[in-house]
FIDREN-349622 format. One line per 4 residues: for each residue x, y, z of N, C-alpha, C. Coordinates in Angstrom, 3 decimals, m for minus. Atoms other than C-alpha are relative to their C-alpha. Example, Ala and Ser with C-alpha at 12.3 -4.5 7.8 and 13.67 -1.06 7.14 Angstrom:
0.890 m1.190 0.000 12.300 m4.500 7.800 0.900 1.200 0.000  m0.820 m1.190 m0.060 13.670 m1.060 7.140 m0.770 1.090 0.730
This chain:
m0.885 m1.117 0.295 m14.603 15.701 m0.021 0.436 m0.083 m1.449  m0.702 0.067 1.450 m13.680 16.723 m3.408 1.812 0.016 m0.492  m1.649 m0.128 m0.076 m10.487 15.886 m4.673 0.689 m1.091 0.795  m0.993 0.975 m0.755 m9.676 13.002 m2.449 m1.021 m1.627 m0.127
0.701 1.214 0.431 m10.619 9.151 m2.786 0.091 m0.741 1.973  m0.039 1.420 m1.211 m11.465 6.463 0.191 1.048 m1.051 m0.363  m0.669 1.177 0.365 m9.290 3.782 0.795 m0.798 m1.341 m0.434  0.516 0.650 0.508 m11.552 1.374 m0.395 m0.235 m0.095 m1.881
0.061 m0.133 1.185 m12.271 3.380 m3.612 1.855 0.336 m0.746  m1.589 0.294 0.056 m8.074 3.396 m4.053 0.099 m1.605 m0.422  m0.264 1.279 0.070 m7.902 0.017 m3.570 m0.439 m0.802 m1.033  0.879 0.635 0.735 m10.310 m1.068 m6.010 0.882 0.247 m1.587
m0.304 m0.100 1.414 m8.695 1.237 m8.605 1.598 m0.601 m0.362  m1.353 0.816 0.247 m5.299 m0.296 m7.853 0.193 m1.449 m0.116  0.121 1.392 m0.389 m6.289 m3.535 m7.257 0.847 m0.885 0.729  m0.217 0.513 m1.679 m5.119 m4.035 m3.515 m0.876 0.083 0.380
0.741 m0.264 m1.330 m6.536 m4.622 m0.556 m0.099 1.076 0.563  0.267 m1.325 m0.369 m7.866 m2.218 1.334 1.131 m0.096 1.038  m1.133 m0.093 m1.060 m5.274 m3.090 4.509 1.493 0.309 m0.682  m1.785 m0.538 1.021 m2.311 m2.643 1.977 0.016 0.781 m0.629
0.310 m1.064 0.200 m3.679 0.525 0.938 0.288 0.928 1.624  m0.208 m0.323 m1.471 m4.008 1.445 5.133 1.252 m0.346 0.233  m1.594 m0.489 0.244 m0.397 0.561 5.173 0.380 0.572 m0.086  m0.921 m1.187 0.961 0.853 2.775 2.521 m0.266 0.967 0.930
0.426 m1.620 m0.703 m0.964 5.881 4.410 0.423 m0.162 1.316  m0.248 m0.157 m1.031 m0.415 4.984 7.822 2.423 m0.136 0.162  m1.501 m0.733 0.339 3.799 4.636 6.321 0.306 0.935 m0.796  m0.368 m1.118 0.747 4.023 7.565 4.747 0.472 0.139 m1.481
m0.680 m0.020 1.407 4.506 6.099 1.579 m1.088 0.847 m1.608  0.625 m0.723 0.792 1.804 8.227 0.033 m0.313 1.459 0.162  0.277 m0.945 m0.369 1.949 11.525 m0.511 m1.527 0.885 0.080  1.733 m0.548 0.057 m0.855 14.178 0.676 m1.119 m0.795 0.314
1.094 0.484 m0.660 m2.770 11.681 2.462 m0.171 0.928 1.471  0.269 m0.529 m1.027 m4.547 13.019 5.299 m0.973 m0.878 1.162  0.908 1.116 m1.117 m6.348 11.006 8.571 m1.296 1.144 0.434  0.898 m0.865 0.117 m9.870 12.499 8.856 m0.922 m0.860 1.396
0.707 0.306 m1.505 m10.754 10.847 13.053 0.574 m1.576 m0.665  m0.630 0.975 0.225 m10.593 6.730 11.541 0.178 m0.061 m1.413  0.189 0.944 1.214 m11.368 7.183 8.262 1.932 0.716 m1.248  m1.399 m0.933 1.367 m7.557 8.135 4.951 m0.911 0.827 m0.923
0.430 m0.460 1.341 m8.377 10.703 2.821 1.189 m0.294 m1.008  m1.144 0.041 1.196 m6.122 9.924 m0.396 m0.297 1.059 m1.278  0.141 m0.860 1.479 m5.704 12.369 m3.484 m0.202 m0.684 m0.592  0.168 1.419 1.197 m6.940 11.009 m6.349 1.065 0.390 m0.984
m1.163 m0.509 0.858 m3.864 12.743 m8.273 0.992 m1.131 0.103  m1.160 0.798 m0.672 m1.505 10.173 m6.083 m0.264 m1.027 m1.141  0.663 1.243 0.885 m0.602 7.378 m8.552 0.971 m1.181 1.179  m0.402 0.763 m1.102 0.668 4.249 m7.205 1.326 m0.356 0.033
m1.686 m0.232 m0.080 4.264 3.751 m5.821 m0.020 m1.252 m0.202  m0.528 0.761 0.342 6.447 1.233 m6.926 m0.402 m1.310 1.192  0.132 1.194 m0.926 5.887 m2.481 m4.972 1.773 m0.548 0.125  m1.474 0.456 m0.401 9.343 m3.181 m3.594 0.130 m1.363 0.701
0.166 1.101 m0.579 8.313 m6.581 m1.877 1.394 m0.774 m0.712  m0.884 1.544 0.806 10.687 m9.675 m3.389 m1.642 m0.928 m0.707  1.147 0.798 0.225 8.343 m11.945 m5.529 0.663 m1.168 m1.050  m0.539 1.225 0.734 10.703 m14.125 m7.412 0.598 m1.064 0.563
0.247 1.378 m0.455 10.540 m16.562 m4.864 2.090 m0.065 0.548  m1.183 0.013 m0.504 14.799 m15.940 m3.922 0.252 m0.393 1.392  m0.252 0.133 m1.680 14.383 m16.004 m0.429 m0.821 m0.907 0.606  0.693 1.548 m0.334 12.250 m19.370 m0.247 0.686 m0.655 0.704
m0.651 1.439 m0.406 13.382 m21.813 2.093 1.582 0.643 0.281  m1.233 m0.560 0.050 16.156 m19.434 3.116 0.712 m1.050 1.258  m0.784 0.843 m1.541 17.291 m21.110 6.691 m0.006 m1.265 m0.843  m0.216 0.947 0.362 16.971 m24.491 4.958 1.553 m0.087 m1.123
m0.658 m0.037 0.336 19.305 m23.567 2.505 1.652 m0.046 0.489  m1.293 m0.207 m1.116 21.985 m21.997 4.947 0.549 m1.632 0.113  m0.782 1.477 m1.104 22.513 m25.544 6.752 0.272 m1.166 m0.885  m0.848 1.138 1.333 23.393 m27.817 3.558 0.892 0.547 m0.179
């Protein structure tokens, strides 16, 4: 289809995985995706949303902390 990318070819250009691409679309965190039977269509307009994870390691060893 013109106008829309695979999650594979997404993934590649974002450089994720393809399952953390299938994420995003199956949570709604991308707009104008569409489910086409198994396979995402994605716009190729969509750019990529912010990563909200934690990655500075804060919440390491959280329960251990608590109990000292």
């Amino acid at each position: 289809m013109e106008g829309y990318a695979t999650v594979q070819e997404t993934a590649e250009k974002w450089g994720l995985t393809t399952r953390r691409v299938q994420k995003m679309c199956e949570d709604g965190i991308l707009p104008g995706v569409t489910k086409f039977g198994t396979c995402w269509a994605i716009p190729v307009d969509v750019e990529r949303p912010v990563d909200g994870r934690i990655t500075t390691g804060q919440y390491r060893n959280w329960r251990k902390k608590k109990e000292e």
